[in-house]
N, C-alpha and C positions, 0 to 999 in steps of 0.2 A: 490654439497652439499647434494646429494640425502641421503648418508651415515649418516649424523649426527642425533642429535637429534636437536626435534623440541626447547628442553628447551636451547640445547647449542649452534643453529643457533640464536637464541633471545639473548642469553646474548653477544654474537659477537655481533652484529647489535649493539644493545645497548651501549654499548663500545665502536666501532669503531665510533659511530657519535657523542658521546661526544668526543673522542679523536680528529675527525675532525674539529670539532667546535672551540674546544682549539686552535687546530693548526692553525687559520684563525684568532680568536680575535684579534690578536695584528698589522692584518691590518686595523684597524678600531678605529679612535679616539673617539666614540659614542658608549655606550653601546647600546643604542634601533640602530642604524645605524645595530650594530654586531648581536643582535637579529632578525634583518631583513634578514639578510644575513644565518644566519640558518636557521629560517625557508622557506628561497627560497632553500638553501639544502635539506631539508623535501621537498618541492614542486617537485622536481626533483628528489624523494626517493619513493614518492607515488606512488598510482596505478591506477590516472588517466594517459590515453591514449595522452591525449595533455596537455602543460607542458606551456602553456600561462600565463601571467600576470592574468588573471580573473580566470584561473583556481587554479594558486598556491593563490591565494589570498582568493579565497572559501576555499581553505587546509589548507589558517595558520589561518582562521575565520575572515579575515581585511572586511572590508565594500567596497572596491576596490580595486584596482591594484596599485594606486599610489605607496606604501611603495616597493612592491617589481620592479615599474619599477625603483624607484630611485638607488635603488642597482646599478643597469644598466649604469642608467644616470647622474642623477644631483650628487650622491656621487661623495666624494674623497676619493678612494684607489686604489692602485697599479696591477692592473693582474696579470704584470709581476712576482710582487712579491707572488701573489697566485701562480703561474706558476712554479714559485721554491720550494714551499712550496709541490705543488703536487707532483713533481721530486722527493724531497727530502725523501715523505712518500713510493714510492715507490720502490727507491731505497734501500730502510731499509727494505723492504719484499721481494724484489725480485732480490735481488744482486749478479752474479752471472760471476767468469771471463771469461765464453764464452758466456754472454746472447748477444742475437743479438738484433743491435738498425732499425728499420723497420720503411722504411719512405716511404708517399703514402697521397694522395690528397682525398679529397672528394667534393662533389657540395652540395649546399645551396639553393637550386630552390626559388626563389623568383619573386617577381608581382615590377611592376614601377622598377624606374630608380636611385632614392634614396640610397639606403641600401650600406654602403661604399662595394666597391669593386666590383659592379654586375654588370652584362653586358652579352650579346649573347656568349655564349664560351663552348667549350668542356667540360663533366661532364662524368665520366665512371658511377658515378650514375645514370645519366637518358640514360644513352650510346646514346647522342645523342648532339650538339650545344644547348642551351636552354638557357633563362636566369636566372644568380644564381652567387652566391658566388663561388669560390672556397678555401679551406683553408687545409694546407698542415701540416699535423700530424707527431710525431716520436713515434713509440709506444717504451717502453723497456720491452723484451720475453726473458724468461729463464724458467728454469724447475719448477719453484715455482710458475710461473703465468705472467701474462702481463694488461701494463697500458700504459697510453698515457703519455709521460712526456712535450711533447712541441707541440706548434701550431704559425702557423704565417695565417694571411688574404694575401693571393696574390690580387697586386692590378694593375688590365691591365694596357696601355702605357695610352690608352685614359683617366683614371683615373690619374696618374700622372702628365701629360703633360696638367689637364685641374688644376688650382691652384685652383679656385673659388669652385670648387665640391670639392678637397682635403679639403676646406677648414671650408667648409659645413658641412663636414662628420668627425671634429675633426682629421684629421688623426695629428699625430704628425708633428711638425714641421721637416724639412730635409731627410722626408721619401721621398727617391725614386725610379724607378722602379727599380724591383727585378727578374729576375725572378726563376722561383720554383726552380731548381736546386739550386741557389744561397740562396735561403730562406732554401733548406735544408740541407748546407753547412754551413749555420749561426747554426740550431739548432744543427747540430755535432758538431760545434765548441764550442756551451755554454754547451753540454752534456761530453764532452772532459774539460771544463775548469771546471767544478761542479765536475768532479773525478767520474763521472757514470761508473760504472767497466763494460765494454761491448768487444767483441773481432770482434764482426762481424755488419757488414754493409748489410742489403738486402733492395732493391727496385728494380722499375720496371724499364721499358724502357725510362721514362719520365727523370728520373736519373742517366743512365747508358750515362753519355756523361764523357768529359777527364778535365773538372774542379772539379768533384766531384771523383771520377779515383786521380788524385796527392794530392788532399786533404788527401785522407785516407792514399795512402802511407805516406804521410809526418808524416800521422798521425800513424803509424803502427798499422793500423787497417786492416783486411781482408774485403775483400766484395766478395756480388755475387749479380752484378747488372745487371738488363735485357738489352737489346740492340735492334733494329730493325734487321729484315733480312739481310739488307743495309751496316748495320757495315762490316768494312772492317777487317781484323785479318792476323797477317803474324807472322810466328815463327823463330826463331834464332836459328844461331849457333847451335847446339847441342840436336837438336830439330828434330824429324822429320818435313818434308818440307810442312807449311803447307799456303798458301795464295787465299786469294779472301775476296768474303762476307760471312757472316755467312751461308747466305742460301746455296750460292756453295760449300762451304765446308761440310754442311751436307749431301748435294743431293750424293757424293764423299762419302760420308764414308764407309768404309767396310762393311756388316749385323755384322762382332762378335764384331763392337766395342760398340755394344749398350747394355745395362743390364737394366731389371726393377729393380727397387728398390721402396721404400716408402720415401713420402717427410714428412711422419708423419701422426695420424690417426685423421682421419676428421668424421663426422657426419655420416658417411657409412660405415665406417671401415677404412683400410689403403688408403691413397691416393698411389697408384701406378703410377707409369711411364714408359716409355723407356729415359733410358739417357746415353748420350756420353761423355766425357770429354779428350780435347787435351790441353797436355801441350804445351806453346808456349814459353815458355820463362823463363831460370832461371837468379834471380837478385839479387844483391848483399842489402839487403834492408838498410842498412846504407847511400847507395847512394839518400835517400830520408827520412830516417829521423836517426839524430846522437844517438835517443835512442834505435832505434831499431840494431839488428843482423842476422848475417846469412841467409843465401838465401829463396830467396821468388819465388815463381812462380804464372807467368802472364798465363791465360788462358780460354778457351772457354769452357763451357757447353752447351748441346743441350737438350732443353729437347721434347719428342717424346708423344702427349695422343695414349695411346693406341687404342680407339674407331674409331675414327678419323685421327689420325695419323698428326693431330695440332702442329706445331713445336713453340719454345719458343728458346729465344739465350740467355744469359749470359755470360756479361766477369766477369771474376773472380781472385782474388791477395790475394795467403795464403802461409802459410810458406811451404819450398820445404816438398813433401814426405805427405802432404795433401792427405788423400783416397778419392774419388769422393764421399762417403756415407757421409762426414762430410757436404760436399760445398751441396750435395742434402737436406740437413738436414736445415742447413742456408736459403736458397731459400724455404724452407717447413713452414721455421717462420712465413713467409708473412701473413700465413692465419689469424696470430693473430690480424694482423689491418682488415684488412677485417670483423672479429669479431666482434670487437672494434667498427667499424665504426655501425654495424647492431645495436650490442647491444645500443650505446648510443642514436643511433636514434629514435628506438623503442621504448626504456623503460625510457629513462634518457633526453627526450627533445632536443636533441643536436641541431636537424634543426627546433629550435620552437621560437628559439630569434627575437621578435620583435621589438627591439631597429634598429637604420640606422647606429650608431656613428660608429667610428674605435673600440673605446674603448668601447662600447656595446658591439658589437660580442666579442671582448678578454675576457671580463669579464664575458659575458654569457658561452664561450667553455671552461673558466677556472675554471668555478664553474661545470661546467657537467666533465669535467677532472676527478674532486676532486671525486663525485659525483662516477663514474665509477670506478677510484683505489682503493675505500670502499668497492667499490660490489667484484673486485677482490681480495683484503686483508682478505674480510671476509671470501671469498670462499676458499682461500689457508689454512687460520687455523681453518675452518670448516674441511677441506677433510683430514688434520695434525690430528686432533681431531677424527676422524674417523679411520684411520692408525692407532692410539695406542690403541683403545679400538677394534679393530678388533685385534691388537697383542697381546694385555692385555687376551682377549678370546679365543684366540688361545692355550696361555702357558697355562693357566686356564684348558682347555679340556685337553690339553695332559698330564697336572697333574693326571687330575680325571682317563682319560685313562692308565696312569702309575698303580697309585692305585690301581683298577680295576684289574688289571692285575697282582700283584701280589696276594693280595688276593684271587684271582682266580688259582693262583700254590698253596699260600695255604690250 
């Protein structure tokens, strides 16, 4: 937004948080309920560093926290239905038919034993076992910008299987264990049934197993999802002959089948790589879903850091005649949740929810959702807003320049 003016990043703002505000009212049978709820928007807008109950409470001028922990807790409103409501704004700004949907986990680092869903577990946030939340995002990335549209709480076996703690902790009644892959099989399938215009599928290894694999084909959707070393890969028919693990297959591969290319530019300039890509398989895609056509190819990517020489594996399912520079491009999406995840951290409170409920944290990550897709809304028709008055100034000189120029023959 570096481009714009400061008068027309203020009236965006301005706009978009009355707009947003609109857009939530009518989860709220209470007008002061719905004014609470704004101004915890505000709290989470501000430019205090922590995003606490006493902090947003000092920002909207309450005497304590009560008002906004109620929002949290003792209210009656729906997440869920925030959770559509943020989808819905986003897909109005960023709708796009090859935007890629990008699904990835984050940790919750938390103290005691209370807070639904926490426990000793793997976090690539602390990249270490610790105890915390874990809760599994879907961003939606296209050339216009990117936002969160869906979130689920993963909740371990030991939380399922104890009822008295499920019970404790409000979880909905018939909630049972899930795990992440399946949780992000549920959010494609409600971002599939909501009409989210998306053509590609990217996540990591955590995802790249063969439930979420026939999902997409069914769903005639492409992906390029990570895999461990370990993955096994074999090619058909018509194919050159390729079999083992990822890892043995890349240790095998030729030096000229590798290209650098860019997965998209990042904070440093282009992200470069070394990347491989073997076709294993051409497939009839109607053989997996009746709306789709025409051949599709099953396939392996590798990708090479140049520095280090760090390998990454991805299987991958796009339509036949797919160039490698597209699938590297899809797998280049990724960085936007990663983003996502910094930004909402940082700026927007995301790991600040003090409530334990189920429905606490949903309603806390749906309101930082909301929260986050503003900051990006604003930023796309700030930088739109800049693009025409840079073009507007352009024709402008080459006018004058025109002019100039002849006046000058004569």
């Amino acid at each position: 937004m570096t481009g714009a003016s400061i008068e027309t990043v203020l009236e965006l703002w301005a706009s978009s948080l009355r707009e947003a505000k609109a857009r939530i009212r009518p989860l709220f049978t209470q007008e002061r309920v719905a004014a609470s709820a704004g101004l915890f928007l505000d709290g989470l807008l501000g430019a205090e560093r922590r995003k606490t109950g006493w902090m947003r409470a000092e920002a909207a001028g309450d005497p304590g926290p009560w008002r906004q922990q109620a929002i949290l807790g003792r209210g009656r409103w729906d997440a869920d239905a925030l959770r559509d409501i943020v989808r819905d704004y986003v897909v109005e700004h960023f709708a796009a038919a090859d935007a890629v949907l990008v699904i990835d986990e984050t940790g919750f680092l938390k103290q005691g034993k209370s807070s639904c869903g926490v426990g000793r577990q793997y976090t690539g946030s602390a990249g270490k076992i610790t105890n915390c939340q874990i809760g599994v995002f879907a961003t939606l990335v296209s050339r216009h910008g990117h936002a969160f549209i869906d979130r689920a709480l993963y909740l371990p076996k030991r939380w399922t299987d104890d009822a008295a703690r499920m019970a404790a902790a409000h979880v909905l009644p018939g909630t049972g264990f899930a795990t992440k892959p399946a949780l992000a099989i549920g959010m494609i399938g409600r971002a599939i049934t909501a009409g989210v215009p998306f053509g590609w599928i990217a996540a990591d290894s955590v995802y790249g197993v063969g439930d979420i694999e026939m999902a997409l084909r069914r769903a005639g959707k492409g992906y390029v999802l990570g895999v461990n070393a370990t993955h096994h890969f074999g090619s058909w028919i018509g194919k050159p002959e390729v079999s083992g693990t990822a890892e043995d297959i890349a240790r095998d591969l030729d030096p000229a089948a590798w290209q650098r290319l860019s997965a998209g530019l990042g904070t440093k300039g282009e992200r470069l790589h070394d990347w491989a890509y073997l076709e294993l398989a051409d497939l009839e895609a109607d053989e997996f879903s009746p709306q789709a056509s025409g051949l599709w190819t099953r396939g392996l990517m590798i990708r090479r850091h140049i520095a280090d020489g760090e390998l990454a594996y991805f299987t991958t399912w796009c339509p036949a005649g797919t160039p490698i520079g597209t699938l590297v491009a899809v797998e280049g999406h990724r960085w936007a949740i990663e983003d996502s995840f910094e930004t909402a951290k940082n700026e927007l409170g995301l790991t600040h929810n003090e409530t334990r409920s189920w429905h606490g944290w949903h309603r806390h990550v749906s309101l930082v959702m909301l929260a986050f897709a503003m900051m990006a809304v604003i930023r796309h028709h700030a930088n739109l807003a800049d693009e025409q008055t840079s073009t507007r100034m352009s024709r402008s000189e080459h006018r004058s320049s025109a002019g100039l120029s002849r006046r000058s023959a004569a």
